[in-house]
N, C-alpha and C positions, 0 to 999 in steps of 0.2 A: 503494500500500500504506500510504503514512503515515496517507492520512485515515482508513482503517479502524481505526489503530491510536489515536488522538487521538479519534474521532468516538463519539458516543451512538448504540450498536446497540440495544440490549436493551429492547423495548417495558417488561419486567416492572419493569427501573429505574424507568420513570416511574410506573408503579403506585407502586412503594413509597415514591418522591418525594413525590406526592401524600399518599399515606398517611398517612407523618411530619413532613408539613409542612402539612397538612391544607387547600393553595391551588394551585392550577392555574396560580399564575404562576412559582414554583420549577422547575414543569417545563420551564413554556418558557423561561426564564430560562436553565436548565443546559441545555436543546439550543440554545436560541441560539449560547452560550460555545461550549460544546464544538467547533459546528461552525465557526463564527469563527475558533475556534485550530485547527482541523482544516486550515483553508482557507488560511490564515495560513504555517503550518508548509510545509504542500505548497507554496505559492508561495515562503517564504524560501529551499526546496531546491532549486527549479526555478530560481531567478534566480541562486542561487550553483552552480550547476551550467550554467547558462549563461554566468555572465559566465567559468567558467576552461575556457569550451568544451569540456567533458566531453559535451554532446550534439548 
């Protein structure tokens, strides 16, 4: 559930990413990040929920 919450859903963001930024490299820039920290997040929660053996 974390990565959906961190994660870039919304195709029409990148439209207007594009838009106001008028370069195709901000978009992939912010879903890179986004998903990095998406990926990032979920693993910091899954390794501290491992290490105090909660699963």
């Amino acid at each position: 559930m974390l990565f959906y919450v961190f994660s870039l859903q919304c195709i029409s963001t990148f439209v207007v990413v594009r838009q106001e930024t008028g370069h195709w490299k901000w978009v992939f820039f912010q879903w890179f990040m986004m998903t990095a920290i998406s990926w990032g997040v979920c693993f910091a929660v899954w390794q501290t929920g491992y290490r105090l053996e909660l699963g």
